[in-house]
N, C-alpha and C positions, 0 to 999 in steps of 0.2 A: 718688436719689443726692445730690440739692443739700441736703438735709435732713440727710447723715449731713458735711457739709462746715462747719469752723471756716476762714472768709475774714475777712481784715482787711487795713486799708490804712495802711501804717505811712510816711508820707513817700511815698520813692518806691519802697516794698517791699508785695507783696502776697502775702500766705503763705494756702496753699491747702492743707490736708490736709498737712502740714510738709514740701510743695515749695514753693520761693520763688522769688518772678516779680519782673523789675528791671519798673518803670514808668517809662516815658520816653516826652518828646515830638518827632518830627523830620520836618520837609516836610510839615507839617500832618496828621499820622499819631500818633494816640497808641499806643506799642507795651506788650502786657504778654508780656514772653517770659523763659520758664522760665529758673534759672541754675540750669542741670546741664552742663557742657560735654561730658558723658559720654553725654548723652541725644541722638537724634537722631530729626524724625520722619520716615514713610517717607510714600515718594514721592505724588502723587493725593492727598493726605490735608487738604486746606485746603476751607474752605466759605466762600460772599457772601453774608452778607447784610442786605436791605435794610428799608424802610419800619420802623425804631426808631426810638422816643420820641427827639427832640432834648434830653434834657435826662435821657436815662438815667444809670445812676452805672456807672463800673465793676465796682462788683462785683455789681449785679444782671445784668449783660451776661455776667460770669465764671459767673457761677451756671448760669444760662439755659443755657449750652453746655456748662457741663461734663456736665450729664444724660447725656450719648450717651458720652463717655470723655473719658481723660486729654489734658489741653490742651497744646500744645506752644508758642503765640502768639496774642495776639490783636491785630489791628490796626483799630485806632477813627479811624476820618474824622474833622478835624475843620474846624472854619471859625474866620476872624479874630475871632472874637465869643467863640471859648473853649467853645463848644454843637457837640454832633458833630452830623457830614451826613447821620446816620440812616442808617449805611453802616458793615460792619466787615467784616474777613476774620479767619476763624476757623484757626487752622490746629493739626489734631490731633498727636498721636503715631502714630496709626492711619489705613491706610485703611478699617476697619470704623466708627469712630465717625464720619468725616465722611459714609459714608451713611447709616449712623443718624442722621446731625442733621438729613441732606437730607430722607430719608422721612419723619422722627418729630419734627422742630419745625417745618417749613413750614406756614406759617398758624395756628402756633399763636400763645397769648395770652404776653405776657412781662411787662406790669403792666398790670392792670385788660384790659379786652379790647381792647389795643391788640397789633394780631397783627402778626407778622415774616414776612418772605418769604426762604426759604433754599433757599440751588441753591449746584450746586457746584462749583467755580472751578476754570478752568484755567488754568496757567502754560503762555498762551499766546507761541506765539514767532513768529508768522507773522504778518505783513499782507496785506491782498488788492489790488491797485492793478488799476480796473478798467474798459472801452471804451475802453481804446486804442485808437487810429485802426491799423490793421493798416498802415501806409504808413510809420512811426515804425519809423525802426533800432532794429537791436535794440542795435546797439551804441553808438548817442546815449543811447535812453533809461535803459541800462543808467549810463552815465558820470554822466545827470542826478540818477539814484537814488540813488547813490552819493554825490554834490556833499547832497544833500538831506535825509540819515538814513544819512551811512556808520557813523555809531560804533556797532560792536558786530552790523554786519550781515556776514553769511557766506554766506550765496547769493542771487539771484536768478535766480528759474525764469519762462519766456516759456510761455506756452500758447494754445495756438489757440481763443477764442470760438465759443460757438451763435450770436451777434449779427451780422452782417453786415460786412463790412470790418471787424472789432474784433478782439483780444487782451485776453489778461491776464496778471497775475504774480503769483507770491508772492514776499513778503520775510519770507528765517528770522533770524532775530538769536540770539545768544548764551546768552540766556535772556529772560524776560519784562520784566525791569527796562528792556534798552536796547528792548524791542518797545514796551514805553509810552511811553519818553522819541522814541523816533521817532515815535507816535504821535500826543504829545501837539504834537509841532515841526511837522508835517506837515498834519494834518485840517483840515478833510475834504478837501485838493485839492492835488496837485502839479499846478502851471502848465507846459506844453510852450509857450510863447511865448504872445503877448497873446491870442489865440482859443480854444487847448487846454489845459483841465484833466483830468486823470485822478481818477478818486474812490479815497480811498485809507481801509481797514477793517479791520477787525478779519476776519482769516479765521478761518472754523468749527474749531476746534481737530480733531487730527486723530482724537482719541477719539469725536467728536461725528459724524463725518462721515457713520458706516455705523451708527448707533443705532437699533434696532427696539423695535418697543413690543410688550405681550402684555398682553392684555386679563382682566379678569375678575371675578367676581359668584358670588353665592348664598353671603353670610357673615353671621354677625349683626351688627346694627345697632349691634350694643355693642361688639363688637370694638375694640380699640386700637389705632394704626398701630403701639405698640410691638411687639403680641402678634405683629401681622403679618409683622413684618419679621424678628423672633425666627424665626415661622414657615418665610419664604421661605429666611432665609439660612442655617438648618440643612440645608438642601437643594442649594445652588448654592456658589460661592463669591463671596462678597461682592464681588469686585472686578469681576465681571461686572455688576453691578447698577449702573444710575447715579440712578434713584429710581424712587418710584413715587406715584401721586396717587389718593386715593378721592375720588368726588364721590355722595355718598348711600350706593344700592347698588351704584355700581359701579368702579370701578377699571381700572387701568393702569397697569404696570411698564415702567419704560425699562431696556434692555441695551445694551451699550457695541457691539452687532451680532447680526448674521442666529443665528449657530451658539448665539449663549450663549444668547437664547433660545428655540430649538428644543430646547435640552438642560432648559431650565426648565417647559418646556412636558410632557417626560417625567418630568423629576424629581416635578412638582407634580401627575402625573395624578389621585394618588389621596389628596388633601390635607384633610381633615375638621377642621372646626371648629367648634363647638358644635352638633353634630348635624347640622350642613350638610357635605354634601358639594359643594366650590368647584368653579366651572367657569373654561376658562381653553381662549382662540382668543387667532389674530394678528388679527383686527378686531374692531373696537368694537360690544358687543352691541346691537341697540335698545334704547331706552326703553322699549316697550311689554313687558311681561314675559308679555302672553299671546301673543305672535309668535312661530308654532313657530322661527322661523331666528335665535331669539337661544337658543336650544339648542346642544350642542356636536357 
């Protein structure tokens, strides 16, 4: 697709296939996002990723993502030096192309073999504040939380620990923006007076909570993770999928839970690719390929 793409960088305008993206810098974020104010993208649809050249250009970074689909922003880290933090959030038009960028450019090369690392970002709104002394009001530490990260928080929830005299809580915020900036004010420690700290985190976003894996082997070695993912997701609906990783011959698909892939599991029984017929369990096969118990 980057091959059929006329990109250029005109000041602060970058025209893409004759959509035009404003380029702008703010809070140490370089932005390229779309001006269509007609366009909107849908929701899950943004991807992170890391370990990029410090000295990549924008439009080989533009190119790179657009492969999987139509781009809706891109946000480029950067440092006081004017060189980015080898850190960007991608954010599509689609939720199919941001799993196509997670499956199908993770570790791939983007200049020379210098490979990028892509996973896919949640606009999380939760924090996790965690060993609380179980002996702490709930309605002190509630008033402290509040004094500490109230802008743009809307509940705090109290839960009862596996840990011994402890609790915990979550903090939901308004959206991702105020969960970072409380994030960023706060870590790693709310003080309860001069001896008690509480550790304060990033909670596992709620998509992530109940994720199962499905395993699977016997495809050709040639195969492409694009062919793959073409494969699975004529099968399933994409938005059940959150990626999947090969290492050699074998592989593994993450589902956003138990049900999606038990249904992928029927869907893909009888799945053939280049004369292989794939196999596919919820545990990871052995290494040894002559073990009868990595059979299905």
């Amino acid at each position: 697709m980057a091959s059929e793409v006329s990109i250029r960088a005109a000041e602060e305008l970058l025209i893409c296939d004759q959509q035009r993206y404003r380029v702008y810098q703010i809070n140490g974020q370089k932005h390229v996002k779309l001006l269509d104010p007609d366009q909107f993208p849908e929701p899950m649809s943004e991807v992170f990723a890391s370990n990029l050249p410090r000295d990549l250009s924008v439009e080989t970074l533009f190119v790179f993502f657009l492969r999987c689909g139509k781009i809706f922003e891109v946000r480029l880290l950067m440092d006081y030096s004017g060189s980015n933090r080898g850190k960007c959030f991608v954010r599509y038009m689609r939720v199919e192309a941001s799993r196509r960028a997670v499956c199908c450019l993770d570790n791939e090369p983007i200049t020379g073999d210098h490979r990028v690392a892509v996973n896919l970002s949640m606009d999380n709104t939760q924090l996790i504040l965690k060993r609380i002394p179980a002996c702490v009001p709930d309605d002190w530490l509630r008033a402290v939380i509040w004094e500490a990260m109230g802008e743009g928080l809307v509940n705090i929830s109290m839960k009862p620990s596996r840990i011994p005299f402890s609790k915990y809580c979550f903090c939901t915020f308004v959206d991702h923006q105020f969960a970072m900036r409380a994030h960023r004010k706060v870590w790693p420690f709310i003080h309860l007076g001069p001896v008690v700290s509480i550790s304060v985190n990033w909670a596992v976003p709620k998509l992530l909570r109940h994720k199962t894996n499905l395993y699977f082997t016997n495809f050709p070695l040639t195969v492409t993770k694009q062919e793959l993912f073409d494969l699975f997701t004529a099968k399933i609906n994409v938005k059940t999928l959150l990626e999947f990783r090969i290492d050699n011959a074998y592989g593994v698909i993450t589902f956003i839970n138990f049900h999606s892939m038990r249904h992928a599991m029927t869907a893909f029984a009888n799945i053939t690719i280049g004369g292989l017929r794939m196999r596919f369990r919820s545990e990871p096969f052995l290494i040894n390929p002559t073990d009868p118990s990595t059979e299905s």
